[in-house]
C-alpha positions as CSV (number, residue, x, y, z in Angstrom):
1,X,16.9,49.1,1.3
2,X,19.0,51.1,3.6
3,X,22.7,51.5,2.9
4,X,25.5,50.3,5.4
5,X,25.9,54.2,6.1
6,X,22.7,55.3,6.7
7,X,22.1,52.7,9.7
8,X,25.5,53.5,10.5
9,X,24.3,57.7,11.2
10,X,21.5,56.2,13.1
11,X,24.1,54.8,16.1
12,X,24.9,57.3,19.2
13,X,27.0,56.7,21.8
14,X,24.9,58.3,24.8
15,X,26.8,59.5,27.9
16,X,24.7,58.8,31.3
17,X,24.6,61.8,33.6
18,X,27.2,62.3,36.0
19,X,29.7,60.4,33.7
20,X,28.4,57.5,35.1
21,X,28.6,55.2,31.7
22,X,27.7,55.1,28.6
23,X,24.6,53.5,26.2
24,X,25.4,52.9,22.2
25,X,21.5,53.3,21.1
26,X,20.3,52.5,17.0
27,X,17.5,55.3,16.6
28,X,14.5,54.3,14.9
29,X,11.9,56.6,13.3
30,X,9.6,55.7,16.2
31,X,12.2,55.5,19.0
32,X,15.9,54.0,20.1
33,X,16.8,50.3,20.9
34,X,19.7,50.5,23.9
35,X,22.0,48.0,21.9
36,X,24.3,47.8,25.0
37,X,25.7,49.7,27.7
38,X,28.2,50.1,30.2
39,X,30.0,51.4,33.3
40,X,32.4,54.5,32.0
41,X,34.3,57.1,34.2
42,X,36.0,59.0,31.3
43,X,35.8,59.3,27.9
44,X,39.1,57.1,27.5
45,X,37.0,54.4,29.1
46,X,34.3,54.3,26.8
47,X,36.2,55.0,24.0
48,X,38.1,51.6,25.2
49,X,35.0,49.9,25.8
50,X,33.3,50.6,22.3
51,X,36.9,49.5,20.8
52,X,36.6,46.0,22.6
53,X,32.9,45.3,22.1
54,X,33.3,46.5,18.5
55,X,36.1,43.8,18.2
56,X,34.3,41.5,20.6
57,X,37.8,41.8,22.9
58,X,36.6,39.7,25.6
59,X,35.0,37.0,27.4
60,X,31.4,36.4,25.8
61,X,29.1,34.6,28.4
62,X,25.3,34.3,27.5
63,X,23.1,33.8,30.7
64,X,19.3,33.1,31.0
65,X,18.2,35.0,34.1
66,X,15.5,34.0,37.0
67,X,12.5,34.9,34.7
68,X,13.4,33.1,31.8
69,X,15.3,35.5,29.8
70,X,18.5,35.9,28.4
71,X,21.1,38.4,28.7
72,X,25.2,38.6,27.1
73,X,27.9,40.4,28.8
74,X,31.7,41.0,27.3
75,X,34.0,40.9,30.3
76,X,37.6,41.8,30.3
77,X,40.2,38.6,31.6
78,X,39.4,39.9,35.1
79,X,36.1,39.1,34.8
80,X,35.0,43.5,34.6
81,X,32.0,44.0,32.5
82,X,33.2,45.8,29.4
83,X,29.5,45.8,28.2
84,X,26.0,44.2,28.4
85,X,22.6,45.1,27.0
86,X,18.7,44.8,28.1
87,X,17.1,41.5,28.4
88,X,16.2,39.4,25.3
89,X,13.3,36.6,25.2
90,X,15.6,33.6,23.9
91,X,19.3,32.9,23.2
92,X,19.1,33.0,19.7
93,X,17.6,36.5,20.1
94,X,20.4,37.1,22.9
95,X,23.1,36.1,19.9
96,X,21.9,38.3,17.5
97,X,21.6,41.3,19.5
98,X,24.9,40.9,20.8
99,X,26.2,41.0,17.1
100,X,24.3,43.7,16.4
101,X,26.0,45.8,19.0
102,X,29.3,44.5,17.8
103,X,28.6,45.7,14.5
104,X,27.6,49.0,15.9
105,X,30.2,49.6,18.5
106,X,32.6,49.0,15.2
107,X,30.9,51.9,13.7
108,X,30.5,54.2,16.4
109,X,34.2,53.8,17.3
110,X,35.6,54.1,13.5
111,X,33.1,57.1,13.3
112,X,35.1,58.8,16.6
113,X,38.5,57.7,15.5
114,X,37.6,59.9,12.4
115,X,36.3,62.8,14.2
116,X,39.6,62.9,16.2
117,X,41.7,62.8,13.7
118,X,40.2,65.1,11.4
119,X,41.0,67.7,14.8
């Protein structure tokens, strides 16, 4: 069984190119799962981001999309996308995945709070 911190060294926060935005991946020993991703123009803003979705600081809507599937997204109180993920097959899939990425952006966030302040 894997311990809490040993899934927890498998999260990344992956920039995109041009500073574009940001993905928070799980890697697997056969590949990554994106957990979610977002729109970032600094690394404030994603800091931010990962801070909200870890503490699910937001407005959580679940839609299904024209094919069927289903898809979450965490807005802010404008209605701004703070994050969303791939596609899942059903809602109950769609719930679980987002509180996977919670649980992960948690981590990921806690892990650069640390790395900062150990500076």
């Amino acid at each position: 069984m894997r311990r809490d911190s040993e899934r927890d060294a498998a999260i990344a926060v992956i920039p995109l190119r041009n500073a574009t935005g940001w993905r928070l991946v799980h890697r697997t020993p056969t590949g990554a799962d994106v957990l979610a991703s977002s729109t970032a123009n600094s690394t404030e803003t994603m800091r931010r981001g990962l801070r909200r979705l870890g503490d699910g600081d937001g407005t959580l809507a679940m839609t299904e999309t024209v094919d069927h599937h289903w898809q979450w997204t965490l807005a802010d109180i404008g209605g701004a996308p703070i994050a969303s993920p791939p596609i899942y097959r059903d809602p109950g899939s769609c719930r679980r995945a987002y509180l996977d990425a919670r649980r992960a952006a948690h981590a990921a966030a806690e892990h650069a709070a640390a790395d900062r302040a150990g500076r």
